[in-house]
C-alpha positions in Angstrom: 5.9 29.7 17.9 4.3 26.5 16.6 6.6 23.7 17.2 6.6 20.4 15.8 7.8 17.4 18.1 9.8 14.1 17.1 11.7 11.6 18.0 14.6 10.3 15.7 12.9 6.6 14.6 15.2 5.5 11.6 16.7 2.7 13.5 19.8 1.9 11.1 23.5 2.4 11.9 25.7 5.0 10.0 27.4 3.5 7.3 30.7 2.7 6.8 32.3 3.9 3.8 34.8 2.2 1.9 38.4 3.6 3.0 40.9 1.2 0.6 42.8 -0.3 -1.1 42.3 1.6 -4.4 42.6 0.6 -7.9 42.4 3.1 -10.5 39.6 2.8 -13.0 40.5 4.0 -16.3 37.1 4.0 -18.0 33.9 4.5 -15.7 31.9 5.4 -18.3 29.3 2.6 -18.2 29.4 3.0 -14.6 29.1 6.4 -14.9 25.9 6.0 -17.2 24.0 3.6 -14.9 24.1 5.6 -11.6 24.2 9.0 -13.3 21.8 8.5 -15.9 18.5 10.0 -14.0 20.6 13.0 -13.4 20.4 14.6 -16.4 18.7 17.6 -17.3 16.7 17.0 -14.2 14.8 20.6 -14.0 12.1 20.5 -11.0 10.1 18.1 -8.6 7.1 18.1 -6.2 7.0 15.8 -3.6 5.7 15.1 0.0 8.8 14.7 2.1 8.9 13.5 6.1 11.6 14.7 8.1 13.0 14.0 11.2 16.4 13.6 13.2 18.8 16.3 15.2 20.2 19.3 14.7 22.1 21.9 17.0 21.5 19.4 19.5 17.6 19.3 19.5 15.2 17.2 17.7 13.6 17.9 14.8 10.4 16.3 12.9 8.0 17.5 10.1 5.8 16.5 7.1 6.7 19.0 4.2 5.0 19.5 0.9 8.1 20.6 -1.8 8.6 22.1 -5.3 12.4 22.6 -6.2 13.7 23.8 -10.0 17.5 23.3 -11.0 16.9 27.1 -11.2 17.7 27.6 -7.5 13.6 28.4 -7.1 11.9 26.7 -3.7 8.9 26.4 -1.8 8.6 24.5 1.7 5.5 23.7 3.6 5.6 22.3 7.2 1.7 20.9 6.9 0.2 20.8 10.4 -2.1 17.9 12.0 -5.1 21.3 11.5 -5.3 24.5 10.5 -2.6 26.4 8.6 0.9 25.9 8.1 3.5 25.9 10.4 5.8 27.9 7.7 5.9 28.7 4.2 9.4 29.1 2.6 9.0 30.7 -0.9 11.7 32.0 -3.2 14.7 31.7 -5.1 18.6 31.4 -4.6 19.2 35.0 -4.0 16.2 35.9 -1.7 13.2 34.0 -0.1 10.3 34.9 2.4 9.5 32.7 5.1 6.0 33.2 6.6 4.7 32.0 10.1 0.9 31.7 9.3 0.1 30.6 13.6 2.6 33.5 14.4 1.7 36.0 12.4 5.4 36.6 11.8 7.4 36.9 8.3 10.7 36.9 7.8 11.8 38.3 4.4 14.4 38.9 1.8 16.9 36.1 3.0 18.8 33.5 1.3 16.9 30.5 1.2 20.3 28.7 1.9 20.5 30.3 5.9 16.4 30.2 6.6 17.5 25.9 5.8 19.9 26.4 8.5 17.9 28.0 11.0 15.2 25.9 10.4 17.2 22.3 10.3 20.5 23.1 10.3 21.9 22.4 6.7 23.2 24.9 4.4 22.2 23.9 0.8 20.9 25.4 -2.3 17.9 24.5 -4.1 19.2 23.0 -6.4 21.0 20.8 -4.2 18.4 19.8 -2.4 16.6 19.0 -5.2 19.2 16.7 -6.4 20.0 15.0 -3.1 16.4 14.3 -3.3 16.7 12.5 -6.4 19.5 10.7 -5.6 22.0 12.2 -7.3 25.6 14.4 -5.9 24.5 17.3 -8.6 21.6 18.2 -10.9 24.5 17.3 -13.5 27.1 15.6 -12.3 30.6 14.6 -13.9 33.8 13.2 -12.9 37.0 13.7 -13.3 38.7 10.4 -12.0 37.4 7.0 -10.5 38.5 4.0 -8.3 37.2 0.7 -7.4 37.6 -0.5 -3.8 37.1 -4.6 -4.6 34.5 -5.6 -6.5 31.9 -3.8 -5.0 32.3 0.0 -4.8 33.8 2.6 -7.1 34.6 5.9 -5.7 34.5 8.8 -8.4 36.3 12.3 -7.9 33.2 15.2 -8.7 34.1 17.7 -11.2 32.5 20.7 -10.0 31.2 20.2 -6.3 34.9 18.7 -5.5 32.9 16.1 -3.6 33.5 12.5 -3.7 30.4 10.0 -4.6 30.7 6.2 -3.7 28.5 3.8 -5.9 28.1 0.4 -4.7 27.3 -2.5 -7.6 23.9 -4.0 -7.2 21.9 -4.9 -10.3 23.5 -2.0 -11.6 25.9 0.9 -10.5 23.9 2.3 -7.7 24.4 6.1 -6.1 25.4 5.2 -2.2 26.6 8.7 -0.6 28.2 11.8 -1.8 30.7 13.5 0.5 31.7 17.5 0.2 31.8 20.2 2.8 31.5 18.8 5.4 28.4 17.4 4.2 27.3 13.6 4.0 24.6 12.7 1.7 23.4 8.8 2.0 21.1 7.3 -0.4 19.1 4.2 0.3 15.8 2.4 0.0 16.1 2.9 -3.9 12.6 2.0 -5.7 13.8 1.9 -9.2 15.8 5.4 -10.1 14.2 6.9 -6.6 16.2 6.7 -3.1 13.0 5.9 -0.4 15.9 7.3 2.2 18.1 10.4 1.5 20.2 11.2 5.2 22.0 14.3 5.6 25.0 14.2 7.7 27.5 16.4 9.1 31.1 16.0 8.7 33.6 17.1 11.4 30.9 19.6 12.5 31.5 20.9 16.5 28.2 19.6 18.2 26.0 22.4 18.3 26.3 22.7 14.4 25.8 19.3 13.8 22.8 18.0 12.1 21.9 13.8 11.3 18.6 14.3 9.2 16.4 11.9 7.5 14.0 12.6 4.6 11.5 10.2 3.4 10.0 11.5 -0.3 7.3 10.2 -1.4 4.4 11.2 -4.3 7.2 12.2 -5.9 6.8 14.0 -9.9 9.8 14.7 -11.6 10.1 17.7 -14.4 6.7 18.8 -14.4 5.8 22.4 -15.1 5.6 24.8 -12.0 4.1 28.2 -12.5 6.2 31.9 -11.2 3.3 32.1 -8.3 4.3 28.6 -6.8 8.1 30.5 -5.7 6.0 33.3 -4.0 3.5 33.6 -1.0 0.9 36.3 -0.2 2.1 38.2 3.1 -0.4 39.5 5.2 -0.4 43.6 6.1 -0.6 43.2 9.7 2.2 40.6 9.8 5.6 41.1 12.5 8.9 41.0 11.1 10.8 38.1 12.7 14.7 37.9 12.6 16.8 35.4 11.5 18.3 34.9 14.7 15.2 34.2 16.6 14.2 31.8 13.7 17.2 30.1 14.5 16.6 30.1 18.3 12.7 29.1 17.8 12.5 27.3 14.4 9.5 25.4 13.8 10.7 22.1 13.4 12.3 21.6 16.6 11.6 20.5 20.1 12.3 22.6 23.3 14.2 19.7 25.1 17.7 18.8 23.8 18.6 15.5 22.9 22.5 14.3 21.4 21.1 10.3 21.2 20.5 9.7 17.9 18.6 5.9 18.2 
C-alpha cells in the first residue's frame, strides 16, 4: 500500500484550558453573535487541507483536496507528489467508497465516519468535519448556558452536541476549542472568520486510540454549489475488495515505524 511519511512539525504546546473560578453569565447573546456568527446556515466547502500528527501510535502526514456539505456528503483526496491518488473517499453519512487507485483495492459501502478512523483515527461526521474546519463546535450551534472565567474567556454549555466551547476575547469573541466525546477541537491562527490551525485531540483515550492531529486549510470557498457526481467515484471492474480492518492496519496516511513523541 502507498504510504505517506511525516513527521509531526507544529511546534506549539497543548493549551491549557481555563479550569475556574466561574461566574455565571446571564446574557451571552452578543458574545454569542460574534464567535457564532459564521456558523450559520453554513452548507458546504472545498478546500486544500495538510495534515499531519499521530494516531494509534504511528505518524501520519498528507495533503488532501476536500468538499464537505452540512448534508453529511464527503469527498477526500490524499494527492501524491505523482501519479494518482493515494485514496479517494467518496460518499455520504450512511455509506462511502474508499478507492486505492496505486492498489488497485476498493473498499465499499462503509460509513464514512469508521474509513476516518482507519485512516487517522477520528470518528466524525461530515458535517462535523466540515464545521471544525470552519471554526465552529456545530454547523449550527446554540447554547444553553454560559460562564466567564475573568475577563478573558467565556465557557458556553452546547445545546445539542452536549460539548463545551471556550471563547477567548480578542477584538472580538473568538472560537478557542470545543470539547465533547472525548474529542478536543482547538482553533487557532484565525485570518478573519477562518482558523489557519484546526487540532484534533483525544480526550482520556488509552494510547493506541489516541490521535493529536493538525490540519492546515487553505484555498478555502465556503457555500459554493457542489454537483451529486463530486460525492461519488468511478470504481474500476478489475479492482480487489479491501477490508476495513486491513485499512486500519495499512492506512495510507501512516508510517510503518511507531512514534508516541509528539514534538
Amino acid at each position: 500500500m502507498a504510504l505517506v511519511v511525516l513527521t509531526w512539525g507544529c511546534g506549539k504546546p497543548r493549551l491549557d484550558l481555563p479550569t475556574g473560578p466561574f461566574t455565571p453569565v446571564t446574557d451571552a447573546t452578543a458574545a454569542l453573535a460574534d464567535a457564532f456568527g459564521h456558523c450559520t446556515n453554513l452548507q458546504t466547502m472545498t478546500l486544500e487541507l495538510a495534515l499531519s500528527g499521530r494516531a494509534a501510535g504511528q505518524r501520519v502526514r498528507a495533503r488532501l483536496l476536500a468538499g464537505l456539505t452540512a448534508d453529511n456528503a464527503i469527498r477526500l483526496e490524499a494527492v501524491a507528489p505523482f501519479g494518482p491518488p493515494g485514496f479517494i473517499l467518496a460518499g455520504n453519512g450512511q455509506t462511502s467508497v474508499l478507492l486505492l487507485p496505486r492498489d488497485d483495492r476498493v473498499l465499499r459501502d462503509v460509513p464514512p465516519r469508521e474509513i476516518l478512523a482507519a485512516l487517522a483515527g477520528v470518528h466524525v461526521e461530515p458535517r462535523e468535519l466540515l464545521a471544525f474546519l470552519s471554526g465552529c463546535p456545530g454547523a449550527s450551534p446554540s447554547a444553553v448556558g454560559a460562564r466567564a472565567v475573568g475577563e478573558e474567556w467565556m465557557l458556553v454549555d452546547l445545546r445539542d452536541m452536549g460539548g463545551l466551547a471556550y471563547l477567548k476575547r480578542r477584538t472580538t469573541w473568538t472560537p478557542t476549542a470545543v470539547v465533547r466525546d472525548r474529542l478536543r477541537v482547538v482553533f487557532d491562527e484565525w485570518r478573519g472568520q477562518q482558523p489557519g490551525l484546526v487540532r484534533l485531540e483525544s480526550v482520556g483515550a488509552p494510547g493506541r486510540a489516541s490521535f493529536e492531529l493538525a490540519l492546515r486549510p487553505s484555498q478555502v470557498e465556503r457555500n459554493v454549489t457542489l454537483p451529486a457526481s463530486a460525492f461519488s467515484v468511478e470504481i474500476p471492474a478489475d479492482a480487489e475488495p479491501i477490508t476495513i480492518e486491513e485499512l486500519r492496519r495499512a492506512g495510507p496516511m501512516r508510517d510503518s515505524q511507531p512514534d508516541d513523541r509528539v514534538s
